[in-house]
N, C-alpha and C positions, 0 to 999 in steps of 0.2 A: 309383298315380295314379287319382285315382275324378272325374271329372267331372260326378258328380251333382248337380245343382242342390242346395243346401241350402233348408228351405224360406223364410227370407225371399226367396233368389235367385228361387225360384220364385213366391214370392208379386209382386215385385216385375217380373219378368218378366210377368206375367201381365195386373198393372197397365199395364206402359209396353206392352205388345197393344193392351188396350185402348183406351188413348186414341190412338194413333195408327191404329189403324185408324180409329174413329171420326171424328177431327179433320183427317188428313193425307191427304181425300180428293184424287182429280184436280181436282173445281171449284177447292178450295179450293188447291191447288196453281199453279194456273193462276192464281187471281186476287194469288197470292202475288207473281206474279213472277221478279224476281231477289232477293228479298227474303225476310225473315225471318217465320213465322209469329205474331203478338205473341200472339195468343187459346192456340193452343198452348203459346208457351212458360210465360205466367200459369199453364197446368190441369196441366203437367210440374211447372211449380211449388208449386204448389198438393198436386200429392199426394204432395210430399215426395220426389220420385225423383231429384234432384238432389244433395239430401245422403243420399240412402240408400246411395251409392256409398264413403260413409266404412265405411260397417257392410259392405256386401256383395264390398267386392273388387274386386278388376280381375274376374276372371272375372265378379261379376254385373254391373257394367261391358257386359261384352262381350256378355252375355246380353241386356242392354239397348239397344246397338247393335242388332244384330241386328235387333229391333223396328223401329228408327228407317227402319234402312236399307230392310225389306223397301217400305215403304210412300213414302221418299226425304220424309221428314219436312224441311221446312228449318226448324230450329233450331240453334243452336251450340250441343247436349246434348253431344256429344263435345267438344268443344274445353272450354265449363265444366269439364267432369269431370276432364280430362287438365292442361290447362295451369291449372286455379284449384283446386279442391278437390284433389286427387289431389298436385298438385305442393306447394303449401301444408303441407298434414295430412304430406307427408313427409318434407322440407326446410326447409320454416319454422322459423323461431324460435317458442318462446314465444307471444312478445306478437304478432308477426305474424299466428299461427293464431288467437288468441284476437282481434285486432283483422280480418284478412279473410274469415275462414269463414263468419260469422254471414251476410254481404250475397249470397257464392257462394254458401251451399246452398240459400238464399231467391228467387234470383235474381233481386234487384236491382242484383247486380253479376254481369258476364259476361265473361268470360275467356278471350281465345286464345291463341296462340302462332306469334310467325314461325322456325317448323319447317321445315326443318332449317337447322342455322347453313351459311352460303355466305360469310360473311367479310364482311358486306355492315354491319358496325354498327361501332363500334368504340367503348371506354371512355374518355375522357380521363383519365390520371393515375390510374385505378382508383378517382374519388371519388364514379363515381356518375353521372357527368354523359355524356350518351350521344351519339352523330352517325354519321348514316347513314344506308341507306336499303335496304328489303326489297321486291322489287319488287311482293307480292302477299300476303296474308296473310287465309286463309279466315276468315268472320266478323267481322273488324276492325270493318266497319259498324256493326256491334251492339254491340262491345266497350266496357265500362269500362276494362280492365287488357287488357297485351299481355306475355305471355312473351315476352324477348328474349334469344336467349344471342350476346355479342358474339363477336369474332375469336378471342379464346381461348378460347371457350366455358364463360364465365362465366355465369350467367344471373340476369337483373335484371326487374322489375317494374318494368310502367310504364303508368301513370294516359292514358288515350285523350286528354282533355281537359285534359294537362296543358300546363304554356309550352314549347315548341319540338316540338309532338308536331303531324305535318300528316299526316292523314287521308284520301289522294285514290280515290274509288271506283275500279273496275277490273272487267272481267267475267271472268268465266273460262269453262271448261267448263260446270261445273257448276253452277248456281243458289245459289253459298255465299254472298251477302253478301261479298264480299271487297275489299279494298283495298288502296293501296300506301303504307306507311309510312315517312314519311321524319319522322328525328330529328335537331334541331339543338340540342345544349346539354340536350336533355329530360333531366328527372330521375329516377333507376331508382332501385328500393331491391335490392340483392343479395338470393337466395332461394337457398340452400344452397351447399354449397362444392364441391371440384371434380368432386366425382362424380355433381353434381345432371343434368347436361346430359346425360349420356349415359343416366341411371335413366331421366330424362323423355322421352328418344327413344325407350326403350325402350319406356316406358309406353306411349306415345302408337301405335306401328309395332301393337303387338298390339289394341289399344284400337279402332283403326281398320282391322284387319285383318278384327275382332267385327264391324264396319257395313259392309264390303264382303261380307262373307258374308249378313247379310241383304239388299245391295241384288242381290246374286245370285242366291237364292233366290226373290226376288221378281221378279226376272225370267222364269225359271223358272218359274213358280207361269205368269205368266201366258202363258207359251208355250204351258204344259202345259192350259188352260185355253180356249186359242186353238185348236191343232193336234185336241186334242177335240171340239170343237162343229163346226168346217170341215169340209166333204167334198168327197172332189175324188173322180172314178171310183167312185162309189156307196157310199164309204164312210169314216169322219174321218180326217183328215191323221193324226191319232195312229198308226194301222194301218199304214202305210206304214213298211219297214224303214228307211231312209236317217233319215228323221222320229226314229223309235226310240233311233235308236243317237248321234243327234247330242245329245240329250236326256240321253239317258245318260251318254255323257261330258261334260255339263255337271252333270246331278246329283255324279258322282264329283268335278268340278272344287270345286263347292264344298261337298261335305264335307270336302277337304282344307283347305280355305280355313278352315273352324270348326273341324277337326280341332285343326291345327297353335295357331290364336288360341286355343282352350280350354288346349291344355299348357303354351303361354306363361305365361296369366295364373295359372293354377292353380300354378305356381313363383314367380313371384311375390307370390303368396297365401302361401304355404308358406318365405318368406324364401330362394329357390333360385335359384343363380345364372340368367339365362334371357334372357342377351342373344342366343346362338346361337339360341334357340326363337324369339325374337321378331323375328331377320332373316327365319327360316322361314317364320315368317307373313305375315310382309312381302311376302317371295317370293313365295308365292303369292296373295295378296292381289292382287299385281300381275300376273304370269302368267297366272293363271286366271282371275282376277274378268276379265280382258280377254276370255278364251275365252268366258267365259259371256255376258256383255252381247250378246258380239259374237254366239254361235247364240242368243241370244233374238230379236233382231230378225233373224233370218236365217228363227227358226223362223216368225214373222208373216207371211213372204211379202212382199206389196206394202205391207203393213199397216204392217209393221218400219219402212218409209220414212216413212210420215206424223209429220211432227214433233209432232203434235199428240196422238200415241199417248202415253198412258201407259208403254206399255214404250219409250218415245225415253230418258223421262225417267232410267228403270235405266242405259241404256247412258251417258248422261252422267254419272249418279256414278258407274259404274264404269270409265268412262275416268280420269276426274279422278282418284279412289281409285288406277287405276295408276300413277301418276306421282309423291301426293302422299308425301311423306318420302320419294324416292327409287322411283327406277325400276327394274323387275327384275333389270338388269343390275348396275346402282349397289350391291345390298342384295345381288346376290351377290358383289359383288366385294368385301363389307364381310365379309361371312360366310367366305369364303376365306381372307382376312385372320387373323380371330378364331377360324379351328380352327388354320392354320399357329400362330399363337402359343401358343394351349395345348397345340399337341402339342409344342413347343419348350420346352415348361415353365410358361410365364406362368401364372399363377393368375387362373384366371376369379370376379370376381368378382360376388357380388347385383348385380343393375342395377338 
């Protein structure tokens, strides 16, 4: 297992660096809103990083999260990637891939998913025709197409702007663009058969495991940045043992967090089963990313309080991040599940 960037990953990494540092400053964050970056997502587009994710993998995927996250970019780059290009190019038919790829990797068309199935959709007669309702669904706002996988976790595409499709904003935690989807009669086209829902949960857990680790690190970053410069008793907070060591078990926190998302996807890449690895990352995604957020603004002092701090921002995608697909508890009590079974014999399959 060699987790070395290849060099498009690395080239491509390098890229989505740079333009989110650049683009996804605090002004521009702030003037964002609860809203979607439009300027950003045009120059994400623009330099092809969208559909580089067909060539580079879920790992370089995650490598590109990472990026997003340290900087808490608001685009639906992960959701495009996961629930539109990724779920397509895998599952698709034919004519599907050839008729929705070309608008995904361009990003004229944008792509979420109401992840994870809660039973909240249901199929009539299996023809297609969809009713229901999902209470929240990250990025919807922005969305052309909504991954929908109904009560048997089927999963169907469906057109934002289509007849019985109601769009009602919502806030969340975090600054996603999100909203609540209710469908009456709307029209879905099916997208893979039954083992699509649990591949794309799969995809999606380690995918977003990659963007909690950089909005951790980027917490991190600016602790470490803070506690350095501050002095209290003649000398910077950094020096202070207590300081030190709370810091440290956050940097170990999320290396585990990248650890675990890198052997997911890299199984993935490698056609290997890796539903177990990508509860893992889930896990801690959840776990930790919460640990961390939480000694970033612990490590700011009075600072950590000011809403108006850039590091608030971390701790809100990594709140959200712990919750979303499932909460620590939930994804271990999934994973408990799925070793019981194969040590019982079942054969674990690719996800």
């Amino acid at each position: 297992m060699d987790f070395t960037p290849t060099e498009e990953q690395a080239a491509g990494q390098g890229l989505a660096a740079r333009i989110f540092r650049d683009l996804s400053t605090p002004e521009r964050l702030a003037a964002a809103g609860t809203g979607s970056d439009e300027e950003l997502w045009k120059e994400l587009c623009a330099a092809g990083l969208i559909g580089a994710v067909e060539e580079i993998g879920l790992l370089g995927l995650v490598l590109l999260l990472e990026e997003q996250g340290r900087t808490t970019a608001q685009v639906p780059f992960a959701a495009t990637c996961v629930y539109g290009v990724l779920a397509v190019d895998e599952h698709g038919t034919a004519e599907q891939r050839e008729r929705l790829l070309p608008s995904l990797r361009d990003g004229t068309a944008v792509a979420t998913g109401a992840f994870p199935a809660r039973g909240g959709i249901r199929s009539e007669g299996g023809g297609g025709r969809l009713s229901g309702r999902v209470p929240y669904v990250p990025w919807l706002r922005d969305a052309t197409h909504v991954l929908v996988p109904d009560a048997d976790t089927a999963l169907w595409l469906v057109g934002t702007a289509g007849q019985g499709v109601s769009v009602q904003p919502v806030e969340t935690t975090a600054p996603w663009a999100a909203a609540r989807l209710e469908l009456d009669g709307a029209p879905g086209e099916r997208i893979g058969g039954a083992e699509a829902y649990a591949s794309v949960l799969a995809t999606s857990r380690t995918a977003f495991a990659g963007l909690q680790a950089g909005v951790a690190a980027g917490s991190l970053a600016r602790a470490v940045d803070h506690t350095g410069s501050r002095e209290q008793f003649g000398r910077p907070l950094s020096t202070h043992q207590a300081v030190l060591l709370r810091a440290a078990d956050a940097h170990m926190d999320t290396e585990a967090i990248r650890v675990t998302a890198y052997e997911a996807a890299w199984r993935r890449d490698h056609s290997l089963a890796y539903g177990a690895q990508a509860l893992t990352a889930a896990w801690w995604a959840s776990e930790a990313g919460r640990r961390v957020v939480h000694a970033g603004q612990h490590l700011h002092g009075g600072t950590g309080a000011d809403l108006e701090h850039p590091v608030h921002r971390h701790f809100l995608w990594g709140r959200q991040l712990d919750a979303y697909l499932g909460c620590g508890s939930e994804v271990l009590e999934e994973l408990g599940r799925l070793l019981a079974e194969t040590a019982a014999g079942a054969e674990e399959v690719p996800t």
